[in-house]
Biopython code that builds the backbone (N, CA, C, O; Angstrom):
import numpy as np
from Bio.PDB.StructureBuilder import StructureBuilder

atoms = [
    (1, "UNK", "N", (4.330, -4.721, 27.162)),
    (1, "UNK", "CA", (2.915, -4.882, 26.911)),
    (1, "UNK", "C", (2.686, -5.003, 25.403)),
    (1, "UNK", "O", (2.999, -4.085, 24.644)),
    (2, "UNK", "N", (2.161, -6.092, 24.995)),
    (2, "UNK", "CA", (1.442, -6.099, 23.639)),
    (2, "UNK", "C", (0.235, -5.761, 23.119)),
    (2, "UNK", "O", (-0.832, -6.285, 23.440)),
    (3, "UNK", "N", (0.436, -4.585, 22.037)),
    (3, "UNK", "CA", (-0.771, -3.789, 21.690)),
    (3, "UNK", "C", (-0.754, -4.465, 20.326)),
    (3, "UNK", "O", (0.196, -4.980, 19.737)),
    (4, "UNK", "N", (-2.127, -4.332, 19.935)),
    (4, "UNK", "CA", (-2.417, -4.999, 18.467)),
    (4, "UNK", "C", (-2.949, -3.582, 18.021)),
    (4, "UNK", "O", (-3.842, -3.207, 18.781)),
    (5, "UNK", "N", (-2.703, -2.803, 17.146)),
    (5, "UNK", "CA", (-2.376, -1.376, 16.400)),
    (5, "UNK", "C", (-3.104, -1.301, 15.191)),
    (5, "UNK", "O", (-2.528, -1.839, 14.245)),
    (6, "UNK", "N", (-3.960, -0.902, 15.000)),
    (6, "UNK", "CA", (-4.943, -0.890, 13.711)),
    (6, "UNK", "C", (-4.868, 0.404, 12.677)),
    (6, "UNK", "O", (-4.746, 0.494, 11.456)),
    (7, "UNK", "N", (-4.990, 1.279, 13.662)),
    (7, "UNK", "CA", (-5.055, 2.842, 13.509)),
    (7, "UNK", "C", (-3.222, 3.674, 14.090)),
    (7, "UNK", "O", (-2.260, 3.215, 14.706)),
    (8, "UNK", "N", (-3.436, 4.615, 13.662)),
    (8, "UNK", "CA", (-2.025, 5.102, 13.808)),
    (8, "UNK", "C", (-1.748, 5.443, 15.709)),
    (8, "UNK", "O", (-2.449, 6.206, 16.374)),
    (9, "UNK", "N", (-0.627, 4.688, 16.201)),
    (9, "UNK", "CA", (-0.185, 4.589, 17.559)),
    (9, "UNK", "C", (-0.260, 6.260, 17.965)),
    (9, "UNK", "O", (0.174, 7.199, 17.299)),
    (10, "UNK", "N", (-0.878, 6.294, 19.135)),
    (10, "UNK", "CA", (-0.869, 7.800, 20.362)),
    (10, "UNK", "C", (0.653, 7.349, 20.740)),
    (10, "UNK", "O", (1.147, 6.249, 20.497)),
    (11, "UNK", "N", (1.325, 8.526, 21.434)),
    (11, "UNK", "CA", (2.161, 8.716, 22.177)),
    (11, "UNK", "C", (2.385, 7.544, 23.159)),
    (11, "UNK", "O", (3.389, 6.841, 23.277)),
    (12, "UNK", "N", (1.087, 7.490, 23.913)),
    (12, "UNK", "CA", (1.022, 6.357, 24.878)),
    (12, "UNK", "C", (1.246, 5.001, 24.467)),
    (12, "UNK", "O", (1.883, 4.132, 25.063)),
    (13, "UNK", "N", (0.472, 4.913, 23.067)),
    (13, "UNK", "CA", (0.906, 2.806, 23.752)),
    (13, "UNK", "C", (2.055, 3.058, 22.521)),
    (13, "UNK", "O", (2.080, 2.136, 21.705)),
    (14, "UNK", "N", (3.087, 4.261, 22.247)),
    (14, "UNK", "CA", (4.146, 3.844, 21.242)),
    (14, "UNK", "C", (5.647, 3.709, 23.070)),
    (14, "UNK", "O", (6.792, 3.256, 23.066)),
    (15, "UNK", "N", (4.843, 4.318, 24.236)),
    (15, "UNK", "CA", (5.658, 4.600, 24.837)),
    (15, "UNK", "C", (4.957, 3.009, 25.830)),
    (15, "UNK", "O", (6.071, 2.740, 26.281)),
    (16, "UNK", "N", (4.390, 2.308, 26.209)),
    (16, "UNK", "CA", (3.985, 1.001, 26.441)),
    (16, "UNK", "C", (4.461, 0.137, 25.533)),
    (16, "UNK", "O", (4.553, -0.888, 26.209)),
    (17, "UNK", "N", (4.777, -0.099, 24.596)),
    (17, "UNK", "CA", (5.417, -1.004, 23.520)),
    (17, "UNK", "C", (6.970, -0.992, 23.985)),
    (17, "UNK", "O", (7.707, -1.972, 24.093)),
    (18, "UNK", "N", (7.275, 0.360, 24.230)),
    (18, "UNK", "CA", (8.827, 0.494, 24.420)),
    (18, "UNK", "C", (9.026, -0.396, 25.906)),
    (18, "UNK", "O", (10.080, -1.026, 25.981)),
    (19, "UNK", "N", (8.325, -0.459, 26.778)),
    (19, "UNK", "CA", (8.425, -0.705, 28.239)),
    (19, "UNK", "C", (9.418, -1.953, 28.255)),
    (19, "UNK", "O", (10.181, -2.057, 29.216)),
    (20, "UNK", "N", (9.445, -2.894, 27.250)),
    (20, "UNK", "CA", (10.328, -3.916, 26.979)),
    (20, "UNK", "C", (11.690, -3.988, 27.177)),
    (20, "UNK", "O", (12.281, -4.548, 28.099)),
    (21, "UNK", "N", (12.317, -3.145, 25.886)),
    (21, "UNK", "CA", (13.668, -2.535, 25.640)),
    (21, "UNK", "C", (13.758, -1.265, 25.817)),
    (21, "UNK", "O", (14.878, -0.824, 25.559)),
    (22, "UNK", "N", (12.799, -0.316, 26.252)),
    (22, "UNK", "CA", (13.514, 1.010, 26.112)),
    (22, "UNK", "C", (13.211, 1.813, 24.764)),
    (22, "UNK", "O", (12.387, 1.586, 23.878)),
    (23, "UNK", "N", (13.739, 2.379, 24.845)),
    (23, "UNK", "CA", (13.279, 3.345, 23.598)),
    (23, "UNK", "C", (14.378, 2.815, 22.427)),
    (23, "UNK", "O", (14.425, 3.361, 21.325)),
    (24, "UNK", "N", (15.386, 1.519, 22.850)),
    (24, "UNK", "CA", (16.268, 1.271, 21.581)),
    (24, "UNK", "C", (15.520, 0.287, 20.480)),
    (24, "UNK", "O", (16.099, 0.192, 19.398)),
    (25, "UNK", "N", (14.220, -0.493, 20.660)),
    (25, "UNK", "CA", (13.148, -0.786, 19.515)),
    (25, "UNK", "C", (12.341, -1.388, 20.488)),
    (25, "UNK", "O", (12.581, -1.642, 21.668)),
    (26, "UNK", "N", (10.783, -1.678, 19.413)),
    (26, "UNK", "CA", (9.947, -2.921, 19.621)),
    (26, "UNK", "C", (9.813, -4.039, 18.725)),
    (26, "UNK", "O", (10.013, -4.103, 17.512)),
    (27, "UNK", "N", (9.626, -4.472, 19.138)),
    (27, "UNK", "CA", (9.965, -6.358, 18.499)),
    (27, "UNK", "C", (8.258, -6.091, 17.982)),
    (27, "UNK", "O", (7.423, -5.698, 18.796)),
    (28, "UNK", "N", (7.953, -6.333, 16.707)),
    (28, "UNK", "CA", (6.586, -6.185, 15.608)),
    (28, "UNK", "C", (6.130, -7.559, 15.321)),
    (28, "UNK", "O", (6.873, -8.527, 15.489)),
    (29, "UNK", "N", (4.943, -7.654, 14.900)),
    (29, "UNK", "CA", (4.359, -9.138, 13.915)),
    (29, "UNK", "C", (3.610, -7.982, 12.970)),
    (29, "UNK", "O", (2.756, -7.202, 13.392)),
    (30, "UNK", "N", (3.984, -8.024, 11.953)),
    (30, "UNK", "CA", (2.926, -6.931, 10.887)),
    (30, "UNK", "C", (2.075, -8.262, 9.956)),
    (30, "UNK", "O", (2.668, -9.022, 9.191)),
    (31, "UNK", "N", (0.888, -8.297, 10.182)),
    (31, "UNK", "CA", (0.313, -8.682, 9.114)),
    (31, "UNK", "C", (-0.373, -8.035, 7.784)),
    (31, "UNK", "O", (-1.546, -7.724, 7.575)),
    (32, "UNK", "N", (0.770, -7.947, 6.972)),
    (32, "UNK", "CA", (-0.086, -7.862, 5.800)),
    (32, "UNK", "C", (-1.206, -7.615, 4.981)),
    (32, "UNK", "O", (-1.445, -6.633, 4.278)),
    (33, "UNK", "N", (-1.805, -8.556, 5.155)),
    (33, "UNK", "CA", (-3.074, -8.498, 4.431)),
    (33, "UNK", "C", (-3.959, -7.596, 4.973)),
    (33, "UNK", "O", (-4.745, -6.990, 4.245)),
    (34, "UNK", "N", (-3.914, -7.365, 6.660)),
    (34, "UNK", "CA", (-5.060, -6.532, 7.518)),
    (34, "UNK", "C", (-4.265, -5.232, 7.297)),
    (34, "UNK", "O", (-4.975, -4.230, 7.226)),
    (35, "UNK", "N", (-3.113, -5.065, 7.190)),
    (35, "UNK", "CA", (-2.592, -3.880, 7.734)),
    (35, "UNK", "C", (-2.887, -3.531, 8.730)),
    (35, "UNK", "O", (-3.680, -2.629, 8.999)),
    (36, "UNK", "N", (-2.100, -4.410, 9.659)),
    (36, "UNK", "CA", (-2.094, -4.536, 10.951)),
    (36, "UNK", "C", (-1.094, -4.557, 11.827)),
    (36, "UNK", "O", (-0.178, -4.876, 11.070)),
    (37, "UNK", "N", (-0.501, -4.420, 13.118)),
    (37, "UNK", "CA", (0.450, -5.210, 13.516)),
    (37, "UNK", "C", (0.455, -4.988, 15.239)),
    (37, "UNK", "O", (0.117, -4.001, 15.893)),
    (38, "UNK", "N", (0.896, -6.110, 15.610)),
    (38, "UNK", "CA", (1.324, -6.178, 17.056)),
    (38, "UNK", "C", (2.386, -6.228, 17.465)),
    (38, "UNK", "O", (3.189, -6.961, 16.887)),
    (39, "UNK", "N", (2.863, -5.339, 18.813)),
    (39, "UNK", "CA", (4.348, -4.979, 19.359)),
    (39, "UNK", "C", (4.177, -4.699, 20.856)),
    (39, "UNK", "O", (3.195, -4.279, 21.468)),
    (40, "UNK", "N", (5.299, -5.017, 21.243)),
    (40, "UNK", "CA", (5.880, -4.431, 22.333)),
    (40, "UNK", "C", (5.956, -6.054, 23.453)),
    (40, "UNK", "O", (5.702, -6.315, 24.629)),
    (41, "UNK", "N", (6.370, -6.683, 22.452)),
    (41, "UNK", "CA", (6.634, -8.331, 22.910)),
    (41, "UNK", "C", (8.205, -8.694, 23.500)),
    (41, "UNK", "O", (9.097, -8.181, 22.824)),
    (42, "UNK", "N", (8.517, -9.256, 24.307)),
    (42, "UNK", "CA", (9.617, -9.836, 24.302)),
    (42, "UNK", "C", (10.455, -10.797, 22.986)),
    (42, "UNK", "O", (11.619, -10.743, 22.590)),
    (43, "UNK", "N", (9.419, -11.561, 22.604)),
    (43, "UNK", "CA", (9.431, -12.065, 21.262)),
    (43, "UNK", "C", (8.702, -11.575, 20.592)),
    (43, "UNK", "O", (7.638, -11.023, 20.874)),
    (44, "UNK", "N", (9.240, -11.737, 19.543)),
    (44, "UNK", "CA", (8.410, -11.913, 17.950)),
    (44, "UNK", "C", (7.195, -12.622, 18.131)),
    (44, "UNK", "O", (6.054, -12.164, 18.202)),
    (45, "UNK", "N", (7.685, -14.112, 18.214)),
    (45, "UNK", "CA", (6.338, -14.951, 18.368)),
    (45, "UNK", "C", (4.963, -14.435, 19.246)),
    (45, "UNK", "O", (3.752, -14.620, 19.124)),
    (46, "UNK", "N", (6.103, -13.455, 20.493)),
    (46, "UNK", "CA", (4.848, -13.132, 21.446)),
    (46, "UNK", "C", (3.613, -12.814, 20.303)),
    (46, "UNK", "O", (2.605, -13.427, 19.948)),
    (47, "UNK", "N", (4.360, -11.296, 19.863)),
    (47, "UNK", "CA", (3.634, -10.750, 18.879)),
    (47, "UNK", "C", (2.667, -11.849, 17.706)),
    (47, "UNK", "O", (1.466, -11.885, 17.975)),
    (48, "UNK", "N", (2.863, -12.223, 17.170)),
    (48, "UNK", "CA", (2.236, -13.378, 16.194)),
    (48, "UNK", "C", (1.227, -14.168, 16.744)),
    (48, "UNK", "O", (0.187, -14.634, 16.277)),
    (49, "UNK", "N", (1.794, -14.219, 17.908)),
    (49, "UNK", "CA", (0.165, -15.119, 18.498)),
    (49, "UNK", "C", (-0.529, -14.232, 18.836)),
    (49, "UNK", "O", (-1.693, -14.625, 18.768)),
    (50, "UNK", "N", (-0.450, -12.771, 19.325)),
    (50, "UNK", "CA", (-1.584, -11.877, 20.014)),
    (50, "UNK", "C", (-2.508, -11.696, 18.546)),
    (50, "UNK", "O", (-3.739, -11.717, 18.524)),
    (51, "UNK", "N", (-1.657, -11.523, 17.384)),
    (51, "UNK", "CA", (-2.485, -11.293, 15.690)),
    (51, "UNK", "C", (-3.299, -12.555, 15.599)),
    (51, "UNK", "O", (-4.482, -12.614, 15.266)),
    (52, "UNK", "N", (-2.484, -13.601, 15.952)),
    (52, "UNK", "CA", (-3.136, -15.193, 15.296)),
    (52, "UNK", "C", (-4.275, -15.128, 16.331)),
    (52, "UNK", "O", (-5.302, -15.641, 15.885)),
    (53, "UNK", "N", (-4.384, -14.685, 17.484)),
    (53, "UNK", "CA", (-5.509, -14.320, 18.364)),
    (53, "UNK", "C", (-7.009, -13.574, 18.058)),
    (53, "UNK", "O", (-8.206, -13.731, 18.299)),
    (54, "UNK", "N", (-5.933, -12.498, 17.238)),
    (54, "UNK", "CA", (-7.484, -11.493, 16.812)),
    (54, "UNK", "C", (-7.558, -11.995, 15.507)),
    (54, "UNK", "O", (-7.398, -11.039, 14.749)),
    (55, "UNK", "N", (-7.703, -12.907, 14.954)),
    (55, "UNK", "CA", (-8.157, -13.559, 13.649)),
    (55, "UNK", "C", (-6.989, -13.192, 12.611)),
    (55, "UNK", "O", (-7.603, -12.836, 11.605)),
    (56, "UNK", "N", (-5.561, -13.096, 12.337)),
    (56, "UNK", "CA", (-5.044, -13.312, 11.816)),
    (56, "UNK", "C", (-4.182, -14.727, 11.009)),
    (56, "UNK", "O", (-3.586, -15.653, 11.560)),
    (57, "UNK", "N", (-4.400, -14.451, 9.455)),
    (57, "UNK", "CA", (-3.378, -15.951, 9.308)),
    (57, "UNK", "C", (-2.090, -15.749, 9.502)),
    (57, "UNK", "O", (-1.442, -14.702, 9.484)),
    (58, "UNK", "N", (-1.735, -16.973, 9.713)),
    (58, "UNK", "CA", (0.172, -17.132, 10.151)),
    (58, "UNK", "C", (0.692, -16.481, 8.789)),
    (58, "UNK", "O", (1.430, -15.499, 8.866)),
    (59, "UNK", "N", (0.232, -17.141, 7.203)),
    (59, "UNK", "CA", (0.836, -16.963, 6.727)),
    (59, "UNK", "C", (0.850, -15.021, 6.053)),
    (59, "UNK", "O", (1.387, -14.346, 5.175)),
    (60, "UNK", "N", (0.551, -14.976, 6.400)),
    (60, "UNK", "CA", (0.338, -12.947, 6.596)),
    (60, "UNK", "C", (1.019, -12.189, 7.627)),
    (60, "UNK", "O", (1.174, -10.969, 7.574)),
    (61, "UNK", "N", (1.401, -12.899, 8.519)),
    (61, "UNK", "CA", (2.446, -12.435, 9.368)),
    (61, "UNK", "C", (3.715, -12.007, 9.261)),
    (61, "UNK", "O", (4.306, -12.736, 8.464)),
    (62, "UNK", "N", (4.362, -11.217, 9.665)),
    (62, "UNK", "CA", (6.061, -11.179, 9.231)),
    (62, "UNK", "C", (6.602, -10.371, 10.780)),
    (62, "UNK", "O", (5.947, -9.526, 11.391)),
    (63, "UNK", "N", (7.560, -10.751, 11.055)),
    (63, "UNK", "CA", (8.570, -10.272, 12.017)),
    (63, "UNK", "C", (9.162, -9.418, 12.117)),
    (63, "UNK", "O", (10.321, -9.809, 11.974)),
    (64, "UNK", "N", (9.154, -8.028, 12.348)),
    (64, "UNK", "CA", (9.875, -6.860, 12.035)),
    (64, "UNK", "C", (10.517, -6.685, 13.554)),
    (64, "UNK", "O", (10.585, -7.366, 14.577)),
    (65, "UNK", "N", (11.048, -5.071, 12.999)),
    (65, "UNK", "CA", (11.767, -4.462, 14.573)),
    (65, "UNK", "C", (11.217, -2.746, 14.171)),
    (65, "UNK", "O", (11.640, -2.243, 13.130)),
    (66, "UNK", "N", (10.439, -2.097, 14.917)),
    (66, "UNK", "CA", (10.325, -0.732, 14.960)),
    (66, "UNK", "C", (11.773, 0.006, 15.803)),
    (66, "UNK", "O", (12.041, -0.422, 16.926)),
    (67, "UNK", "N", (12.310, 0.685, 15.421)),
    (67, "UNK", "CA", (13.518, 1.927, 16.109)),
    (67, "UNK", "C", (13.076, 3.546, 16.002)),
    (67, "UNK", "O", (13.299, 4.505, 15.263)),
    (68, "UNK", "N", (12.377, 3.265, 17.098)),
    (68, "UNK", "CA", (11.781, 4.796, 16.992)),
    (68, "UNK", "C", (12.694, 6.241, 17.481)),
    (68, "UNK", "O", (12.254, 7.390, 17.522)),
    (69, "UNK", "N", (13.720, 5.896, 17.734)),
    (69, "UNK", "CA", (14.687, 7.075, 17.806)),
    (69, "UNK", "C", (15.302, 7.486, 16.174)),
    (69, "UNK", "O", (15.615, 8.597, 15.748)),
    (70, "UNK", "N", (15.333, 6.212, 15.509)),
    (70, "UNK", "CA", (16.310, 6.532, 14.257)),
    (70, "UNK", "C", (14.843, 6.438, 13.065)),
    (70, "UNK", "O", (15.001, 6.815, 11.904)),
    (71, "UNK", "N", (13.578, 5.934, 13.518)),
    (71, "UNK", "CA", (12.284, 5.568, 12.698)),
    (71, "UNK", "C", (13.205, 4.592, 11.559)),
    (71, "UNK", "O", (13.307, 4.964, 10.390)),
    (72, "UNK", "N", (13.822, 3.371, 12.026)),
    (72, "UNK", "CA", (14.340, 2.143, 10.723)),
    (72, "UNK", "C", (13.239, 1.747, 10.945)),
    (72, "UNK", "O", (12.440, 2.175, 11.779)),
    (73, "UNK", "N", (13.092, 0.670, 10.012)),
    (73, "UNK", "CA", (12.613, -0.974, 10.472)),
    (73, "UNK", "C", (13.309, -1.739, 10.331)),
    (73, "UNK", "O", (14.152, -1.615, 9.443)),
    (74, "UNK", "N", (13.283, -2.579, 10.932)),
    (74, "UNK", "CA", (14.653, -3.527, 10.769)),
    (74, "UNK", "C", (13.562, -5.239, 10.427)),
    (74, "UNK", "O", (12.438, -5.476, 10.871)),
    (75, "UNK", "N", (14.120, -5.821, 9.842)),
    (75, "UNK", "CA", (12.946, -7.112, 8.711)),
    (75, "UNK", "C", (13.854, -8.455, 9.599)),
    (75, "UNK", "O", (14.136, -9.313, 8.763)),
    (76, "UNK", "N", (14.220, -8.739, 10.605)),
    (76, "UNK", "CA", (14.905, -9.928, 10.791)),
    (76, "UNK", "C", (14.170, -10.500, 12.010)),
    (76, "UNK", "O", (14.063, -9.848, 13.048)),
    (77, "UNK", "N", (13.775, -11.464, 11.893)),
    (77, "UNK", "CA", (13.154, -12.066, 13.182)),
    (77, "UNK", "C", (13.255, -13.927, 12.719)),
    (77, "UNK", "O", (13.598, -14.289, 11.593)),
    (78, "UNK", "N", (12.901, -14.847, 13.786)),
    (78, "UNK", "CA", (12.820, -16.286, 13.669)),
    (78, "UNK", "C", (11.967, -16.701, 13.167)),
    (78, "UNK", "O", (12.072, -17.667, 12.411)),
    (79, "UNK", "N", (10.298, -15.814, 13.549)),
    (79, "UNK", "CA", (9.160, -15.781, 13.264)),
    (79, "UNK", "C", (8.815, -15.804, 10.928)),
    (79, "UNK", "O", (7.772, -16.052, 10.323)),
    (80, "UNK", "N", (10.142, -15.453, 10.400)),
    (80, "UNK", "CA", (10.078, -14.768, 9.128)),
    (80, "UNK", "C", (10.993, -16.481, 8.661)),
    (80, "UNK", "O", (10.517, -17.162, 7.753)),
    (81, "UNK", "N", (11.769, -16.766, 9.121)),
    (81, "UNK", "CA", (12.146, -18.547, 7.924)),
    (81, "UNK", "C", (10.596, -19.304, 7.695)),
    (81, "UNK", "O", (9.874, -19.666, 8.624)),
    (82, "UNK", "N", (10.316, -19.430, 6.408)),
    (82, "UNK", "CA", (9.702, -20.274, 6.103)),
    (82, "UNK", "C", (9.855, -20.811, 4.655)),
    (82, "UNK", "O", (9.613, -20.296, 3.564)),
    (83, "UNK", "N", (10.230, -21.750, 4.938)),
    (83, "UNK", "CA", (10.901, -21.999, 2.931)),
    (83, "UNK", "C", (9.755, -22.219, 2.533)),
    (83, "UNK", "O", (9.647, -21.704, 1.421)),
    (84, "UNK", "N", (8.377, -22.948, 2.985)),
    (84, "UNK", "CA", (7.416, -22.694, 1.868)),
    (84, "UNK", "C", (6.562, -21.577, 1.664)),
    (84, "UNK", "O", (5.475, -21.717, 1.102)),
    (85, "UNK", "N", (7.080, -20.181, 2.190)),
    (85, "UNK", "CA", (7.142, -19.395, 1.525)),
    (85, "UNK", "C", (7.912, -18.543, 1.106)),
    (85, "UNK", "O", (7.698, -17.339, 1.252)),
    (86, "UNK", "N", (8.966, -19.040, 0.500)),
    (86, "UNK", "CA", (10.588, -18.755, -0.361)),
    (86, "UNK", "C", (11.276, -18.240, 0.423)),
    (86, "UNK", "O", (12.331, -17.754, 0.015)),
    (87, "UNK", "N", (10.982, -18.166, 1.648)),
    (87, "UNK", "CA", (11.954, -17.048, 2.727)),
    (87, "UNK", "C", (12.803, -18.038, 3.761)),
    (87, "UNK", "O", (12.397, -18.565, 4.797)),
    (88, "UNK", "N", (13.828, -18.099, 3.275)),
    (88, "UNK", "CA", (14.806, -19.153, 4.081)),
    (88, "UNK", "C", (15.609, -19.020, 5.119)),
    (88, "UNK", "O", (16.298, -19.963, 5.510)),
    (89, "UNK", "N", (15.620, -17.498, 5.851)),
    (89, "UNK", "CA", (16.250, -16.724, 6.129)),
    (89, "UNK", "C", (15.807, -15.817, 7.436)),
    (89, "UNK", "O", (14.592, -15.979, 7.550)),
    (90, "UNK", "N", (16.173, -15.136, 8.228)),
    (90, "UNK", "CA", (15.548, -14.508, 9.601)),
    (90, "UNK", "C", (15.079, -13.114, 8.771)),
    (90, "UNK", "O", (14.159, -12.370, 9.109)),
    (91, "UNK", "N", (15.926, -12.963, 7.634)),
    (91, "UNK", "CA", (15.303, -11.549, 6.863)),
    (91, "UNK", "C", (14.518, -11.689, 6.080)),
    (91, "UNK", "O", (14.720, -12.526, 5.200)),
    (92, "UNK", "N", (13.595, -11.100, 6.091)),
    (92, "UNK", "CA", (12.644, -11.201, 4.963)),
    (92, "UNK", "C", (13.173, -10.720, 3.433)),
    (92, "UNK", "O", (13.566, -9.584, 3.169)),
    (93, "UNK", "N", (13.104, -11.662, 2.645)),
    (93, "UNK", "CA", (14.289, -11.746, 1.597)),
    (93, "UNK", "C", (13.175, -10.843, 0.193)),
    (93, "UNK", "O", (13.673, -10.118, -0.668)),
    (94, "UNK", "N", (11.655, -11.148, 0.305)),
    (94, "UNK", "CA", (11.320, -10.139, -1.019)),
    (94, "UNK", "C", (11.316, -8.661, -0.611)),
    (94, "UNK", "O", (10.977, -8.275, 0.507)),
    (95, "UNK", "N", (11.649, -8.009, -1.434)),
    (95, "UNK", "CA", (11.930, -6.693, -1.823)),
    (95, "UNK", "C", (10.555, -6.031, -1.806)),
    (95, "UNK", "O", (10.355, -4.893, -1.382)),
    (96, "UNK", "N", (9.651, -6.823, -2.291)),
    (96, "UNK", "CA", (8.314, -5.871, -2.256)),
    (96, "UNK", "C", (7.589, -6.540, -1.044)),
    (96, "UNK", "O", (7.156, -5.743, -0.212)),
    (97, "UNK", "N", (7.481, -7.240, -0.916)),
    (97, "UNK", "CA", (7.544, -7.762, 0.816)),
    (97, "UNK", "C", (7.756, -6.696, 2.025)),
    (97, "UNK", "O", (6.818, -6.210, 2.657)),
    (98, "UNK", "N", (8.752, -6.486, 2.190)),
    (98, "UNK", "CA", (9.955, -5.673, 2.959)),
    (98, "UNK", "C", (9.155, -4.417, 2.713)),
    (98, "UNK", "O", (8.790, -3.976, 3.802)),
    (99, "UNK", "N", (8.767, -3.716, 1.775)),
    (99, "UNK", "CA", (8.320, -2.267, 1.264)),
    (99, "UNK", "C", (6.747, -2.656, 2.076)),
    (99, "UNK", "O", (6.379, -2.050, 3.082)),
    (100, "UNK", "N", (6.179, -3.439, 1.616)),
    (100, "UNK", "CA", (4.566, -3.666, 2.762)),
    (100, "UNK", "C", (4.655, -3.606, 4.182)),
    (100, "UNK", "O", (3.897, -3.085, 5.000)),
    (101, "UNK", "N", (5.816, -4.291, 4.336)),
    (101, "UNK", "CA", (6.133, -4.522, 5.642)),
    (101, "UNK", "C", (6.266, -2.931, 6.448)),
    (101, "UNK", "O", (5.573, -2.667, 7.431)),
    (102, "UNK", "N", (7.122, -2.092, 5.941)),
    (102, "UNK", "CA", (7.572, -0.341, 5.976)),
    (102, "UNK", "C", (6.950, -0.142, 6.125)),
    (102, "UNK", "O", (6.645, 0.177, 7.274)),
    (103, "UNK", "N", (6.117, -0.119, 5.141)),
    (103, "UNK", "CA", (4.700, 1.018, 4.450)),
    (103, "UNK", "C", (3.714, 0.977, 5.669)),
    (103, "UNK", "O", (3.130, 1.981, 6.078)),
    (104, "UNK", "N", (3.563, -0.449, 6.287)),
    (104, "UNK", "CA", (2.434, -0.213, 7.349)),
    (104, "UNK", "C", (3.002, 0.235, 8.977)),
    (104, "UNK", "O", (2.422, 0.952, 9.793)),
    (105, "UNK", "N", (4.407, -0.499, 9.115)),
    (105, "UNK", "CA", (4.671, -0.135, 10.127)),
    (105, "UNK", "C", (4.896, 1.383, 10.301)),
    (105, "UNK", "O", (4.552, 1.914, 11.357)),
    (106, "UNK", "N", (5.510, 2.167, 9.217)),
    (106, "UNK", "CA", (5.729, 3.447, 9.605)),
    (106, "UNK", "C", (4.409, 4.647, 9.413)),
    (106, "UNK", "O", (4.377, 5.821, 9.779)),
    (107, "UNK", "N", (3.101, 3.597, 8.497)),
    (107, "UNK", "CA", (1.813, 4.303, 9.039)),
    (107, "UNK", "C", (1.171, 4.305, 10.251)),
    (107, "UNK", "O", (0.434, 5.171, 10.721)),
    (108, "UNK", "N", (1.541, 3.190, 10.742)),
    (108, "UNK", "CA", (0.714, 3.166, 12.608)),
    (108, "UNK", "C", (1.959, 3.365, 13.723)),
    (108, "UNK", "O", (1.633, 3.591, 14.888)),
    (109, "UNK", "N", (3.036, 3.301, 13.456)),
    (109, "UNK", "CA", (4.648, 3.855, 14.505)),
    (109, "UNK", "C", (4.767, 5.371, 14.321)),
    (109, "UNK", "O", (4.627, 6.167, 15.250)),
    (110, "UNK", "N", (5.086, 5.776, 12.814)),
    (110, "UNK", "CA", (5.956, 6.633, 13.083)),
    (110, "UNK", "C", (4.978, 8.353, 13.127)),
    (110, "UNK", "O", (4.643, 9.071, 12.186)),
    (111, "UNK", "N", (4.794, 8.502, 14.423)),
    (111, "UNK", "CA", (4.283, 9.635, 15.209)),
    (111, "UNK", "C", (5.356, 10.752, 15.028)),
    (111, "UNK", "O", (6.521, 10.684, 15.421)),
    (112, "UNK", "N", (4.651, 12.003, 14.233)),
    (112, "UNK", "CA", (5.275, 13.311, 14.419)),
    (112, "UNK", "C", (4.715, 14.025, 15.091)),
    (112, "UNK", "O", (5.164, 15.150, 15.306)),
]
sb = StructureBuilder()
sb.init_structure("model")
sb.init_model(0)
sb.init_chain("A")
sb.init_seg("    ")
for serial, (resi, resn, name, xyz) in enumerate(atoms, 1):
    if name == "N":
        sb.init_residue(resn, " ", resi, " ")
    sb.init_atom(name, np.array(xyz, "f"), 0.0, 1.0, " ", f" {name:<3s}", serial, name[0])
structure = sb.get_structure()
């Protein structure tokens, strides 16, 4: 099930996101600019269109992976190559990029 996550995830839809894979991750679209993000997609893309849905731009989007047993993020998805915006690569290659990307997912994921 794909939840679009504004505010910090309840128990419940962090355990509906998992329904996918299990508790070994959820497949993310974090946008950026809203500090926002949507999960619990089979794809990435799923995710990206449910954001590009609720008024998100593409180019504010990025592809992550939540691992809520170990709380990583993991930055590699298909959804993240775009050479015109310097990222050539399934990883998201800026450094301060990657840190926005964290910063929001582990404010609305990571539940103590």
């Amino acid at each position: 099930m794909i939840l679009i996550i504004r505010e910090p995830a309840t128990p419940e839809q962090l355990t509906q996101m998992c329904e996918v894979f299990g508790e070994t991750f959820i497949k993310l679209a974090v946008d950026v600019d809203r500090e926002i993000l949507a999960g619990g997609g089979e794809l990435h893309a799923d995710c990206e269109a449910a954001l590009l849905e609720a008024g998100s731009q593409q180019q504010a989007i990025w592809g992550a992976d939540w691992y809520p047993l170990d709380h990583q993020v993991g930055f590699e998805s298909l959804v993240n190559i775009r050479p015109r915006q310097n990222n050539r690569t399934l990883e998201v290659q800026d450094p301060e990029l990657r840190k926005r990307i964290e910063q929001i997912t582990r404010r609305l994921l990571e539940v103590t």
